[in-house]
C-alpha positions in Angstrom: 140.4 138.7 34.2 138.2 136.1 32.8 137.5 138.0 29.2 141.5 138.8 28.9 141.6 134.8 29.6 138.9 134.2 26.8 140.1 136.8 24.4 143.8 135.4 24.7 143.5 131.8 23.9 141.5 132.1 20.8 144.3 134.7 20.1 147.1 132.6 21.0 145.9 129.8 19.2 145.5 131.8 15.9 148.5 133.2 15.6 150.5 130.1 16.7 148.3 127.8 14.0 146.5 129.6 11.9 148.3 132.6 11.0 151.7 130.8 9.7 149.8 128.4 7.8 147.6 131.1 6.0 150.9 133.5 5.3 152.8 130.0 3.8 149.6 129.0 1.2 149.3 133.1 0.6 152.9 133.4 -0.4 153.2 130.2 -2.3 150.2 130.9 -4.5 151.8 134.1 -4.9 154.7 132.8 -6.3 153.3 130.1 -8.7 151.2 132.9 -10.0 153.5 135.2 -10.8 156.1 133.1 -12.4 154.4 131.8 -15.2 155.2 134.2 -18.5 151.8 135.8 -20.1 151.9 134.6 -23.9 152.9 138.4 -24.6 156.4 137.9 -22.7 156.4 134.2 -24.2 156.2 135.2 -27.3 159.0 138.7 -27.2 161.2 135.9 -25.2 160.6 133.9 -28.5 161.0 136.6 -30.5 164.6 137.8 -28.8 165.9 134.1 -28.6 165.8 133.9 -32.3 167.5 137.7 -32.7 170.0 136.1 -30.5 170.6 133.3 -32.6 171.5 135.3 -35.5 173.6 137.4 -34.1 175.4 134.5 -33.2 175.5 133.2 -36.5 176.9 136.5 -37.4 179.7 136.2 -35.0 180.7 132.8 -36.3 180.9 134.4 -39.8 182.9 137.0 -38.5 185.0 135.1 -36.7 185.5 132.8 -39.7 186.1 135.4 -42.5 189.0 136.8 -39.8 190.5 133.6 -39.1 190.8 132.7 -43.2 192.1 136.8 -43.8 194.4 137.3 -40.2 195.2 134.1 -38.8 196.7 135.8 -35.9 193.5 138.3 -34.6 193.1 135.8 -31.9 196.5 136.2 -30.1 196.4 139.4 -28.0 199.7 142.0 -29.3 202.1 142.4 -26.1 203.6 145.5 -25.4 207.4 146.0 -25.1 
């Protein structure tokens, strides 16, 4: 009885204090490690913002030579 007694209190005590505390810093260094880009994915990110950029540029033009050509492209056709 007395070495369950000694064997449970450490026990207790660990997983009540110890335990949460270590899974919380564990979990949060996790995290702030993994979301940080490596300069790989920085620079495709880069890289895809600026393709996205032109294609938007290219939908402006678009958009442009259509309003100057149809004026009415915007305005959905209804059905009778």
């Amino acid at each position: 009885m007395e070495l369950a007694t000694a064997l449970m209190i450490p026990t207790v005590v660990f997983m009540v204090l110890v335990a949460p505390i270590w899974l919380i810093l564990h979990y949060r260094s996790k995290r702030q490690h993994g979301s940080a880009l490596s300069d790989r994915e920085q620079a495709e990110l880069d890289a895809l913002a600026d393709i996205a950029d032109q294609l938007s540029e290219r939908v402006r033009t678009l958009e442009a030579i259509l309003d100057s050509e149809v004026p009415s492209w915007r305005t959905p056709e209804r059905e009778s």
